[in-house]
C-alpha positions in Angstrom: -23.4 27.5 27.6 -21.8 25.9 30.7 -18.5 26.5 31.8 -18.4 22.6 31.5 -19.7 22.1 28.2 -17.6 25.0 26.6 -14.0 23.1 27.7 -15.3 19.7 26.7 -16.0 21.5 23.1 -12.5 22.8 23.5 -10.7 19.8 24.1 -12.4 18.1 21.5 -11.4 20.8 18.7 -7.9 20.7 19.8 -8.2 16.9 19.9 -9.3 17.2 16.5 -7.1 20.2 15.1 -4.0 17.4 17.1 -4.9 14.4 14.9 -4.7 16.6 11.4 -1.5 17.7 12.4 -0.3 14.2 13.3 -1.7 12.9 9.9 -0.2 16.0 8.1 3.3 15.4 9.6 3.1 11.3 9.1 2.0 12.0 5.6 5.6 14.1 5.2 7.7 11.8 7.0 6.1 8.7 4.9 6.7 10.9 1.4 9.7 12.3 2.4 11.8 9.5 4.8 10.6 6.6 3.1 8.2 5.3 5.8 5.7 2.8 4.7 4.2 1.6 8.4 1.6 3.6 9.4 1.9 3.2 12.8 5.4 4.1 13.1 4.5 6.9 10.6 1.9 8.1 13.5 4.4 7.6 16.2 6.9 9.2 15.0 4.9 12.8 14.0 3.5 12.9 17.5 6.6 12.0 19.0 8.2 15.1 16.6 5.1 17.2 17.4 5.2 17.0 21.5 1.7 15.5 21.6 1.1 12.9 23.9 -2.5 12.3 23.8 -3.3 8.7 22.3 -7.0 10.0 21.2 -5.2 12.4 18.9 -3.1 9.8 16.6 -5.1 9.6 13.3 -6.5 6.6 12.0 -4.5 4.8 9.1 -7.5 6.2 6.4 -6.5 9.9 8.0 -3.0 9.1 7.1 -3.8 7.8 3.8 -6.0 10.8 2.9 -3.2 13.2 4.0 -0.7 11.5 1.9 -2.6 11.8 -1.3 -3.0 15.2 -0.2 0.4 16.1 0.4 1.4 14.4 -3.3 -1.2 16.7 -4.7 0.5 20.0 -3.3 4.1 19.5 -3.0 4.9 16.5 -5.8 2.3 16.9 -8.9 5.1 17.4 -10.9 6.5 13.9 -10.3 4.7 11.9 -8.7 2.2 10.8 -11.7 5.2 10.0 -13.4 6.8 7.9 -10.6 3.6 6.3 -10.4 3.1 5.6 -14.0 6.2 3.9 -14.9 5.8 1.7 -11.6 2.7 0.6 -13.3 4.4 -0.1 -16.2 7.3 -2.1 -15.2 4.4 -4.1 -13.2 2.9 -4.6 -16.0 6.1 -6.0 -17.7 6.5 -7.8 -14.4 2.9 -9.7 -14.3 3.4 -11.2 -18.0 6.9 -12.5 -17.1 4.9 -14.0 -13.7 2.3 -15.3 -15.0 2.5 -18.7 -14.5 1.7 -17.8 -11.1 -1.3 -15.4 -11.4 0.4 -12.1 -9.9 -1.8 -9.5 -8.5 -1.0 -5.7 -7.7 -1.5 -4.5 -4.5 0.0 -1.7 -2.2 0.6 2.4 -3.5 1.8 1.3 -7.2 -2.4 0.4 -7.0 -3.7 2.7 -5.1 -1.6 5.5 -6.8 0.1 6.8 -3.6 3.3 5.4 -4.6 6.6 7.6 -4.6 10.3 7.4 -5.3 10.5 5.5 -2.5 7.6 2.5 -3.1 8.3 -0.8 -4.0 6.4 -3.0 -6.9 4.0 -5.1 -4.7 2.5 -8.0 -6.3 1.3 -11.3 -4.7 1.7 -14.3 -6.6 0.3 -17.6 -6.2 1.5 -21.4 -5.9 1.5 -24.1 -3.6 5.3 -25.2 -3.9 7.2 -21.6 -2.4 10.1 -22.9 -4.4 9.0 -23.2 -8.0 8.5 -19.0 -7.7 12.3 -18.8 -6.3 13.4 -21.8 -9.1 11.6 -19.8 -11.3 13.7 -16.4 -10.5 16.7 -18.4 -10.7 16.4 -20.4 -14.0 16.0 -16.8 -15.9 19.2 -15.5 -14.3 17.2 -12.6 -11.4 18.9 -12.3 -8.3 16.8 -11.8 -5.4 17.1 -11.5 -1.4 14.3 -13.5 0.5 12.2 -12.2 3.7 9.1 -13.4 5.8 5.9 -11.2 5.9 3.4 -11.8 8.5 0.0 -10.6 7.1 -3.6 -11.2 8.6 -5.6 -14.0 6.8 -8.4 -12.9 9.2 -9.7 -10.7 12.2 -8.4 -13.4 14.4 -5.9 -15.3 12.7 -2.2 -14.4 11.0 0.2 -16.0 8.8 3.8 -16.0 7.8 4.4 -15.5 4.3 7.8 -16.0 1.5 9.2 -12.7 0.4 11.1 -12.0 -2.6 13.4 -8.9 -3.3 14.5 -7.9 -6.8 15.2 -4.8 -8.3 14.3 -4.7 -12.4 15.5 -1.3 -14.3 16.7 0.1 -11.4 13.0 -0.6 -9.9 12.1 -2.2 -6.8 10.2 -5.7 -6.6 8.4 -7.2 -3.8 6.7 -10.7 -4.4 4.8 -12.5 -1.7 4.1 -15.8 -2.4 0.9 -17.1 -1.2 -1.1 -20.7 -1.5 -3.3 -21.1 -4.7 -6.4 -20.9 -2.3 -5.3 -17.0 -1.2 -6.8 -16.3 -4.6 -10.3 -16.8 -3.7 -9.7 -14.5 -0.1 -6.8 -11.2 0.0 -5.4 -11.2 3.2 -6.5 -7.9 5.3 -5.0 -4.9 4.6 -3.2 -2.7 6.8 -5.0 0.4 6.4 -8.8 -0.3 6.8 -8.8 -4.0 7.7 -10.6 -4.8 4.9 -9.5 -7.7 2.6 -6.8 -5.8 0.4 -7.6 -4.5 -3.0 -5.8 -6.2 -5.9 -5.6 -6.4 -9.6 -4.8 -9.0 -12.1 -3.3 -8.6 -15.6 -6.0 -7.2 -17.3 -7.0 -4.4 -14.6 -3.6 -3.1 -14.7 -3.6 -2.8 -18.5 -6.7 -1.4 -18.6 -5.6 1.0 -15.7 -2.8 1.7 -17.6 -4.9 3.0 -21.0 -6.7 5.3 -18.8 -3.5 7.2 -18.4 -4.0 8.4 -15.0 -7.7 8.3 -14.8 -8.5 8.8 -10.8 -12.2 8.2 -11.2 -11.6 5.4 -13.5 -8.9 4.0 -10.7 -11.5 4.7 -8.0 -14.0 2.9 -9.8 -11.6 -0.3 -10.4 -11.4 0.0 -6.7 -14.6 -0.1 -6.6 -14.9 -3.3 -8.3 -11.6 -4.7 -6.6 -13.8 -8.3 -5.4 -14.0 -9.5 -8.9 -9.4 -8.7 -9.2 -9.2 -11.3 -6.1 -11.2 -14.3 -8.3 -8.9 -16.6 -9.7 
């Protein structure tokens, strides 16, 4: 083998061997700390880890993969339990917000959320206010925000945000336009339009009582959660 050859494969196995390490130690500081933004996740492990090289930061699906991975080694004790009563109180959630078709999204769907994760939903009108007059009539504080999320490739948007905790649980509600049913907005890990599940998905995921392959295969299926 050339001399050549042999430090290109070298570099390129420590470039590798760099990126699992960053994902390892953004998967940590995201289960640990709290973080939820991958990219400051990523940032923040290299920055802790000395490494400099921009080819080595994982992708967001590295990150995601190490995260699950982490929960499986250091947090199977607690973890399916944080996750199922997250589930539940969404559940609780979605019949009380029904009225404006509420979809799950985010960890408490894709099973990586913690102690630390928020219940995402997105709900649905064309008047912002009737969700907050809503919130208000039946006596549920809340804190209000602006999320910019992609609607496209191209194109972005800035969304209402509603903050409530319920049983000691975190709430997040976006509050999209009627028409977001038909198209999620991309999500932040694989650019893809964002999984998400209506009422009857989260029930059923619920009765599978922790099923992964059944949750992968609801996944799976998560084009027919986004029709209205």
């Amino acid at each position: 083998m050339a001399r050549g050859e042999h430090h290109r494969i070298h570099a390129s196995d420590r470039q590798q061997r760099n990126r699992r390490r960053v994902a390892q130690e953004a998967a940590r500081l995201m289960s640990e700390h709290g973080i939820r933004d991958f990219h400051r996740a990523k940032l923040k492990a290299a920055e802790r880890l000395g490494i400099l090289d921009t080819q080595a930061l994982p992708r967001n699906q590295e990150i995601e993969q190490a995260l699950r991975e982490h929960q499986r080694l250091f947090l199977a004790d607690s973890q399916p339990q944080l996750l199922r009563a997250r589930r539940e109180a969404a559940l609780e959630a979605m019949r009380f917000l029904a009225r404006f078709e509420p979809r799950l999204v985010g960890a408490v769907l894709d099973g990586t959320a913690d102690a630390h994760s928020a219940i995402c939903l997105h709900v649905f009108s064309d008047d912002p206010d009737a969700v907050h007059r809503y919130l208000h009539e039946h006596g549920v504080p809340y804190e209000t925000q602006t999320r910019r999320l992609r609607t496209s490739r191209d194109e972005q948007a800035e969304f209402p945000v509603l903050l409530f905790a319920a049983d000691a649980l975190p709430f997040d509600l976006t509050v999209l336009p009627r028409d977001a049913l038909r198209q999620a907005p991309l999500d932040r890990v694989d650019e893809k339009p964002m999984h998400r599940a209506g009422l009857a998905a989260v029930e059923a995921l619920l009765a599978e009582d922790g099923d992964t392959d059944e949750l992968e295969r609801m996944l799976a299926r998560a084009q027919c959660c986004n029709r209205p």
